[in-house]
N, CA, C and O atoms as a printed pandas DataFrame, in Angstrom:
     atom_number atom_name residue_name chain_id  residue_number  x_coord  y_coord  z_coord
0              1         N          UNK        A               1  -12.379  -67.197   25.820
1              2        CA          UNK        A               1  -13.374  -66.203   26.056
2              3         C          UNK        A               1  -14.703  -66.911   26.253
3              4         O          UNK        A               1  -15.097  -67.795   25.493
4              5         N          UNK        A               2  -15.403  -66.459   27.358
5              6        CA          UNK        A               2  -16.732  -67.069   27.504
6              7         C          UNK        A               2  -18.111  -65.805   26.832
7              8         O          UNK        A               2  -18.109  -64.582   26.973
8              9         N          UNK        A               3  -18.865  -66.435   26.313
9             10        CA          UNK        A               3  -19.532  -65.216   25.749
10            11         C          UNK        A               3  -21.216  -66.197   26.365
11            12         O          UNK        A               3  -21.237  -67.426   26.298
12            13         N          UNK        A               4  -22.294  -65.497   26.842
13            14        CA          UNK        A               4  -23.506  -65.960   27.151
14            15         C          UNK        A               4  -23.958  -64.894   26.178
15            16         O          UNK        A               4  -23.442  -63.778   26.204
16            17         N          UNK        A               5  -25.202  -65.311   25.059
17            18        CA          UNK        A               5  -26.037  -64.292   24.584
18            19         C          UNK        A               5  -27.941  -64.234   25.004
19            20         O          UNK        A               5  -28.550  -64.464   26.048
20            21         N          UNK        A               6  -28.243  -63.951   24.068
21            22        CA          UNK        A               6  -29.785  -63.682   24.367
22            23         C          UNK        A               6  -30.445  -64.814   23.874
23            24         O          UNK        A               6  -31.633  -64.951   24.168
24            25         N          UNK        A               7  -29.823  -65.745   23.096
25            26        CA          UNK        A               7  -30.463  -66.793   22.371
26            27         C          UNK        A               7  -30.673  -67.851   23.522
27            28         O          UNK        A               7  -31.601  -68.648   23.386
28            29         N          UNK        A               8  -29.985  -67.906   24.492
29            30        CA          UNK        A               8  -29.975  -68.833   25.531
30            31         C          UNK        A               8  -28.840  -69.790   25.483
31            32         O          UNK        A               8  -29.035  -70.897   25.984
32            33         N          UNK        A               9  -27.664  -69.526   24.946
33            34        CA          UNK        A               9  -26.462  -70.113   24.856
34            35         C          UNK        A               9  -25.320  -69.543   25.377
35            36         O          UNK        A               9  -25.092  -68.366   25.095
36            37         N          UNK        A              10  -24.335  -70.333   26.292
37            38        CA          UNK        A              10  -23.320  -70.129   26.827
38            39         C          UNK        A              10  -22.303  -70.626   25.895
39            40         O          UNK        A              10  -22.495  -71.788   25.538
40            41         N          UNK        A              11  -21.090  -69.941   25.325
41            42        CA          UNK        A              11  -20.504  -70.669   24.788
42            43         C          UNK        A              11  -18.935  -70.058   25.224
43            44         O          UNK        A              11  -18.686  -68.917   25.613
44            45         N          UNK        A              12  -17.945  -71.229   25.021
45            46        CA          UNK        A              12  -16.603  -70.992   25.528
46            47         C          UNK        A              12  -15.937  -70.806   23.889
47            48         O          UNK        A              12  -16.117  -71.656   23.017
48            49         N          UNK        A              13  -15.269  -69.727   23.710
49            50        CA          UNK        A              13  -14.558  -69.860   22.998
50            51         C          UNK        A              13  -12.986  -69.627   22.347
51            52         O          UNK        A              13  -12.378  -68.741   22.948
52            53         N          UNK        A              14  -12.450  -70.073   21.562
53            54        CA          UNK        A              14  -10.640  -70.423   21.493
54            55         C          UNK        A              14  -10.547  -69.535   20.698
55            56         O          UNK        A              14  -11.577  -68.861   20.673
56            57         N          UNK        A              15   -9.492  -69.076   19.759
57            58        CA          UNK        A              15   -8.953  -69.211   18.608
58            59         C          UNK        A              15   -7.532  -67.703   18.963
59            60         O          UNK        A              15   -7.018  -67.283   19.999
60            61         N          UNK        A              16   -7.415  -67.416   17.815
61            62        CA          UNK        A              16   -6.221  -66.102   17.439
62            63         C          UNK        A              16   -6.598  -64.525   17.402
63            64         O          UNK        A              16   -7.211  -64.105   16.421
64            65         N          UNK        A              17   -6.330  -63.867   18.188
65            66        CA          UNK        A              17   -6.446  -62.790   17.765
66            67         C          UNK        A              17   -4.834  -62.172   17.744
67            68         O          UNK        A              17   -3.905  -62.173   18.551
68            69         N          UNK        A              18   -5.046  -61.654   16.371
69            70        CA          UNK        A              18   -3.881  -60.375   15.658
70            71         C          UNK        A              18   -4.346  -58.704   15.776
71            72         O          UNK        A              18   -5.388  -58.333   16.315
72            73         N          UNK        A              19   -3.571  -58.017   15.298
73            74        CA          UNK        A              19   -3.800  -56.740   15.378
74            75         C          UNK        A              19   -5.086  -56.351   14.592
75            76         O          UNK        A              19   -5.827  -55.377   14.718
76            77         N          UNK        A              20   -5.118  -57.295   13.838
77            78        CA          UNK        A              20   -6.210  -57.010   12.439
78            79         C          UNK        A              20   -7.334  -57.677   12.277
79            80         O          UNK        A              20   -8.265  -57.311   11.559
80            81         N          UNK        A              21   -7.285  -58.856   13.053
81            82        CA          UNK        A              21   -8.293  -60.003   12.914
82            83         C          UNK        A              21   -8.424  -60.736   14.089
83            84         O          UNK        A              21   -7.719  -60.599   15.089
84            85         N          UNK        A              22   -9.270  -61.456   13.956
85            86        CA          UNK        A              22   -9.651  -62.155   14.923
86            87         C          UNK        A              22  -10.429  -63.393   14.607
87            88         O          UNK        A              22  -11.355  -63.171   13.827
88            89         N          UNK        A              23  -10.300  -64.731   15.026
89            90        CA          UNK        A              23  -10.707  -65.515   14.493
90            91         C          UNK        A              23  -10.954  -66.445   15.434
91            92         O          UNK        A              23  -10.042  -67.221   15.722
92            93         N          UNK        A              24  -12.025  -66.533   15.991
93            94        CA          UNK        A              24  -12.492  -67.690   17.411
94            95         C          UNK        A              24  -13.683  -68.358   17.208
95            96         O          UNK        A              24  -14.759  -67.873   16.858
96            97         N          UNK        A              25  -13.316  -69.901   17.540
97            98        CA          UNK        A              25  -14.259  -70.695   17.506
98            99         C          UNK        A              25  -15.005  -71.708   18.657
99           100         O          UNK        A              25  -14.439  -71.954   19.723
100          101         N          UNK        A              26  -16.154  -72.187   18.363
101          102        CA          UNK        A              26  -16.543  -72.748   19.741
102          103         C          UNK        A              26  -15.817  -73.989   20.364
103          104         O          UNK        A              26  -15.835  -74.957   19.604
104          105         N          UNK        A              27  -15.145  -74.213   21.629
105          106        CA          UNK        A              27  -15.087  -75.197   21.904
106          107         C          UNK        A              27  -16.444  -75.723   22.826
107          108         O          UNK        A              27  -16.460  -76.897   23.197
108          109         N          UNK        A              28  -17.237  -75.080   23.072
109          110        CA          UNK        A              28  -18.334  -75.779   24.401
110          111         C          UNK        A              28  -19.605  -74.985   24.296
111          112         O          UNK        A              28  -19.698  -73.767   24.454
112          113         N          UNK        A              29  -20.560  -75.815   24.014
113          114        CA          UNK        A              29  -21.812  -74.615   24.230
114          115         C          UNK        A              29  -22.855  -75.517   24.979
115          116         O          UNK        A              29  -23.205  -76.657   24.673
116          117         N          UNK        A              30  -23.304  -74.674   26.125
117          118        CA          UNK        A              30  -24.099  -74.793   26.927
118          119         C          UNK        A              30  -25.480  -74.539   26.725
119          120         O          UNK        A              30  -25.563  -73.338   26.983
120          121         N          UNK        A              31  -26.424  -74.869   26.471
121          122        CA          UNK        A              31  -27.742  -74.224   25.938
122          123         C          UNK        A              31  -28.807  -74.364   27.099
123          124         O          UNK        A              31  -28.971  -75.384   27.768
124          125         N          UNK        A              32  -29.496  -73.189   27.230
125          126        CA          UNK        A              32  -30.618  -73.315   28.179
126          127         C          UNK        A              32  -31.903  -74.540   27.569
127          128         O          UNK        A              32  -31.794  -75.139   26.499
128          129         N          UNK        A              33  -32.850  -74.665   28.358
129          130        CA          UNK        A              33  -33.761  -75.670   28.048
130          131         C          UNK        A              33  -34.775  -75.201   26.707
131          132         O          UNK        A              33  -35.565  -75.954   26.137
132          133         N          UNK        A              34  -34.506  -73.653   26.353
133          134        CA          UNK        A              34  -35.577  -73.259   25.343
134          135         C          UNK        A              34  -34.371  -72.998   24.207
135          136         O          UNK        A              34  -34.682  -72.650   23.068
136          137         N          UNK        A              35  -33.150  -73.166   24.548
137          138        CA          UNK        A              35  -32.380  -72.181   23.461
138          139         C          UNK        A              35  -32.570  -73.268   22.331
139          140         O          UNK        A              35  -33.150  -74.353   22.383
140          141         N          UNK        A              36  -31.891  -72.637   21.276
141          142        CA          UNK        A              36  -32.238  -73.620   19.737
142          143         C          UNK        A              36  -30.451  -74.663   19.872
143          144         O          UNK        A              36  -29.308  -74.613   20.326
144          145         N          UNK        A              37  -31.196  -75.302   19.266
145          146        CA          UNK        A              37  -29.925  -76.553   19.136
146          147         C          UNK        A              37  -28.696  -76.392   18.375
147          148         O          UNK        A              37  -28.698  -77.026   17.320
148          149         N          UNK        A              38  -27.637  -75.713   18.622
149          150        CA          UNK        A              38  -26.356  -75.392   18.179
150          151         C          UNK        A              38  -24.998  -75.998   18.806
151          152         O          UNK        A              38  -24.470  -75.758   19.892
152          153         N          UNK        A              39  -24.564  -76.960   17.644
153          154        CA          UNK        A              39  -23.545  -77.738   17.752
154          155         C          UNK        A              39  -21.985  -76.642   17.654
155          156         O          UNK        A              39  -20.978  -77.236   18.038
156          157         N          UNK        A              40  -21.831  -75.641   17.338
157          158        CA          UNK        A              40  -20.851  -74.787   17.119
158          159         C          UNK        A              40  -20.827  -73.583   16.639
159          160         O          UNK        A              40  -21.720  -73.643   15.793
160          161         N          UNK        A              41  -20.287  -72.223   16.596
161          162        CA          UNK        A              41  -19.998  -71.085   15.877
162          163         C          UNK        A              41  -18.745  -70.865   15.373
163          164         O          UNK        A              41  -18.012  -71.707   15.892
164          165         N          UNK        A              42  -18.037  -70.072   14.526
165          166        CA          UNK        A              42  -17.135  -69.080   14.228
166          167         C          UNK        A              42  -17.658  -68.295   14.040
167          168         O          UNK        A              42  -18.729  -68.172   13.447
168          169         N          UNK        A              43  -16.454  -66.971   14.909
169          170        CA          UNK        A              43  -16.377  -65.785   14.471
170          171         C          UNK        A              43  -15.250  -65.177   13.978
171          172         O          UNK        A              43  -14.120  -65.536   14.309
172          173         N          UNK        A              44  -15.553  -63.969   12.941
173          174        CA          UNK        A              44  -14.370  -63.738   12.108
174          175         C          UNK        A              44  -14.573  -61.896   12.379
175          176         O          UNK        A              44  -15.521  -61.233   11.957
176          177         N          UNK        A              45  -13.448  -61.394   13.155
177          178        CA          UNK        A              45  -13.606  -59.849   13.530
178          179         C          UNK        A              45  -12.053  -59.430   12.084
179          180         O          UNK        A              45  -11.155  -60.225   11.810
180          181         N          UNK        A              46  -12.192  -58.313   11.586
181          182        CA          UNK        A              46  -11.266  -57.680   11.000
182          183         C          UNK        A              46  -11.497  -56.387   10.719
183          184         O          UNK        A              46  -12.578  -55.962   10.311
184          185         N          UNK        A              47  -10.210  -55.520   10.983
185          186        CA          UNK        A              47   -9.987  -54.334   10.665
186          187         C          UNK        A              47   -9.591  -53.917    9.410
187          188         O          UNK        A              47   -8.388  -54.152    9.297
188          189         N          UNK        A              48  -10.062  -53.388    8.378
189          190        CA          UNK        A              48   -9.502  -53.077    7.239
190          191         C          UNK        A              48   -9.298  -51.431    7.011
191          192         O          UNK        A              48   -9.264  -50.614    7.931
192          193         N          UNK        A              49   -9.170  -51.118    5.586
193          194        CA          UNK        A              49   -9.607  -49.799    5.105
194          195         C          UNK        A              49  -10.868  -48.951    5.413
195          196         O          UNK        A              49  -11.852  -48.707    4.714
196          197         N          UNK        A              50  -10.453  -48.478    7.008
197          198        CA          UNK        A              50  -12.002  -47.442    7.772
198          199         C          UNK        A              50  -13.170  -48.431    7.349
199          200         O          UNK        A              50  -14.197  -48.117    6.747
200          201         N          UNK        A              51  -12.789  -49.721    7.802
201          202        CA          UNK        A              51  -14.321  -50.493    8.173
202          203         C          UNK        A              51  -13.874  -51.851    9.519
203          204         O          UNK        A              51  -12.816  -52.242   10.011
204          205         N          UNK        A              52  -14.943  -52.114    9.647
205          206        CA          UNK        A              52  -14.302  -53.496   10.459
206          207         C          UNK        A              52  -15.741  -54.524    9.810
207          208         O          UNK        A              52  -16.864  -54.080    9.572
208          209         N          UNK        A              53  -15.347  -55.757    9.661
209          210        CA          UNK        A              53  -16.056  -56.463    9.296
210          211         C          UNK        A              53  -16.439  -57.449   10.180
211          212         O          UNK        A              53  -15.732  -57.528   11.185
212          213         N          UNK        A              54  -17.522  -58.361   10.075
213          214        CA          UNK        A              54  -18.114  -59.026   10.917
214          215         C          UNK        A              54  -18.579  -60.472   10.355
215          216         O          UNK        A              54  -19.183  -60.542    9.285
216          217         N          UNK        A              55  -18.358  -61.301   10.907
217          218        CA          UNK        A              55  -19.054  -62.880    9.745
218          219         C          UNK        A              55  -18.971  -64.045   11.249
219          220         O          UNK        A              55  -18.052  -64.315   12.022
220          221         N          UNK        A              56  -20.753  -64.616   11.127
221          222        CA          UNK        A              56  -20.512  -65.859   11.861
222          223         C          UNK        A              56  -20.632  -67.207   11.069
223          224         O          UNK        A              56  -21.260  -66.986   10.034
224          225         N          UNK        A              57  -20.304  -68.369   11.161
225          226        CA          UNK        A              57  -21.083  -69.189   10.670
226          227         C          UNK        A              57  -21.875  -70.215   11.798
227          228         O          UNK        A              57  -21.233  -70.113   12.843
228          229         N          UNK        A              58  -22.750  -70.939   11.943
229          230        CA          UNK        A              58  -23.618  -71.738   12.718
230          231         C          UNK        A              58  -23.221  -73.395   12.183
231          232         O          UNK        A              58  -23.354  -73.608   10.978
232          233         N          UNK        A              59  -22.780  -74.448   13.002
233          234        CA          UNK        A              59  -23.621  -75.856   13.319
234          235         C          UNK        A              59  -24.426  -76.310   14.195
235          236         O          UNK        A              59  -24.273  -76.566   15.389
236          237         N          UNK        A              60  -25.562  -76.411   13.297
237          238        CA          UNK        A              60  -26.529  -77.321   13.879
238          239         C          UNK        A              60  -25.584  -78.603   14.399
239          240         O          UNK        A              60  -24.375  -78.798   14.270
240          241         N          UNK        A              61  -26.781  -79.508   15.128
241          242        CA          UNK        A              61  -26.114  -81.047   15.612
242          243         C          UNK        A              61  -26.002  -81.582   13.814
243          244         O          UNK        A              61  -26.695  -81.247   12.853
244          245         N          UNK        A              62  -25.186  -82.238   13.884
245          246        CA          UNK        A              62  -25.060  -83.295   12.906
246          247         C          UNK        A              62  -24.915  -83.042   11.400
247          248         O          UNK        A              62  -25.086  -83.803   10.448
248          249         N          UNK        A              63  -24.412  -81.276   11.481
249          250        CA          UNK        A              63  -24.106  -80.238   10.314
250          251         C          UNK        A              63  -23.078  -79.839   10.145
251          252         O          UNK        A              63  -22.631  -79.533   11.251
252          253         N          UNK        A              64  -22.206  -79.591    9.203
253          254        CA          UNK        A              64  -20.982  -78.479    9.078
254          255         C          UNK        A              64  -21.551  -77.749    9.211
255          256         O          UNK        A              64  -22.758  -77.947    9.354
256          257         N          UNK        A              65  -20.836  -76.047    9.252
257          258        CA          UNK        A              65  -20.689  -74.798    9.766
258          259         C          UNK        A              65  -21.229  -74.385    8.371
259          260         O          UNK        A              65  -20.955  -75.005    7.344
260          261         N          UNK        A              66  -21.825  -73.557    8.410
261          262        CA          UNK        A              66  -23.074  -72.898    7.269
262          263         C          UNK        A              66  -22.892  -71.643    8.007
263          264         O          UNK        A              66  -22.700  -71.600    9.222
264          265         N          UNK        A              67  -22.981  -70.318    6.997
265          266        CA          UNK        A              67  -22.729  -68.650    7.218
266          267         C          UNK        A              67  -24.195  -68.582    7.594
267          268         O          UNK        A              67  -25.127  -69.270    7.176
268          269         N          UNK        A              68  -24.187  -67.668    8.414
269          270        CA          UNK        A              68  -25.360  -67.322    9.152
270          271         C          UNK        A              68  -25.450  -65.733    9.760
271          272         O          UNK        A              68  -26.520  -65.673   10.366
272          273         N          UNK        A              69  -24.961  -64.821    9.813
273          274        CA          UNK        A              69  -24.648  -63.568    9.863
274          275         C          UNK        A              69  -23.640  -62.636    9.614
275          276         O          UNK        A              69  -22.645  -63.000   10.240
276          277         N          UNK        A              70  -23.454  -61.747    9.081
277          278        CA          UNK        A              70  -22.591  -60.754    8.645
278          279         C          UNK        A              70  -22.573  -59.227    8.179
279          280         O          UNK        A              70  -23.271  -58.932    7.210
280          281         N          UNK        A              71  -21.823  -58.250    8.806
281          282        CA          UNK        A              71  -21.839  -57.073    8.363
282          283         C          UNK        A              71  -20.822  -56.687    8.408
283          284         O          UNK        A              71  -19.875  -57.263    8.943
284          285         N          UNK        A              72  -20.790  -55.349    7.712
285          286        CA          UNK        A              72  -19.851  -54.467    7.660
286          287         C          UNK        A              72  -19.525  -52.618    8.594
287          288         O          UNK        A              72  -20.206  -51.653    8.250
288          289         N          UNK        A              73  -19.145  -52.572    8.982
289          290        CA          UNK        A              73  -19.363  -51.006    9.199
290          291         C          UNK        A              73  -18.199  -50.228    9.141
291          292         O          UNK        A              73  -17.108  -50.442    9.669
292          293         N          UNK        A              74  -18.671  -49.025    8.227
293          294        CA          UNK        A              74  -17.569  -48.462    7.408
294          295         C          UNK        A              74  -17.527  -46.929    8.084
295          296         O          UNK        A              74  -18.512  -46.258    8.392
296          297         N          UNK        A              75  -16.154  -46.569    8.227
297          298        CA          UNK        A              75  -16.533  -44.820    8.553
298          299         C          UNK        A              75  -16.512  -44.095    7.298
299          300         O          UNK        A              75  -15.900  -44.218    6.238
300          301         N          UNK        A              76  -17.653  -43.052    7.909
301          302        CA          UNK        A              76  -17.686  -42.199    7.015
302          303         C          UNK        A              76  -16.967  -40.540    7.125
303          304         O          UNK        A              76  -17.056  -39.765    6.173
């Protein structure tokens, strides 16, 4: 999956998706000349009990993967 966002990064990414989850990570990121310096993402999609959850983590260059956004949204 190729995903471009607003931050100024192109990124290609791999991983598994199941009925329930989803779990893809960066192989390639392209960054425009202003975007911020990001060596990698995961993302973690899941369906649970009337919610779906949401979690990224971020590498910087020359960093492991550190959590960096996450939510939940639940029906009501």
């Amino acid at each position: 999956m190729q995903l471009v966002n607003s931050a100024g990064l192109s990124e290609m990414l791999t991983g598994v998706a199941g009925d329930l989850r989803w779990e893809l990570t960066t192989e390639v990121v392209v960054p425009t000349p202003t975007a911020r310096p990001v060596a990698g993402e995961r993302r973690l999609y899941a369906l649970g009990d009337e919610s779906l959850a949401y979690a990224t983590e971020l590498a910087l260059p020359g960093a492991d993967f550190a959590p960096h956004l996450n939510a939940a949204l639940r029906r009501s």
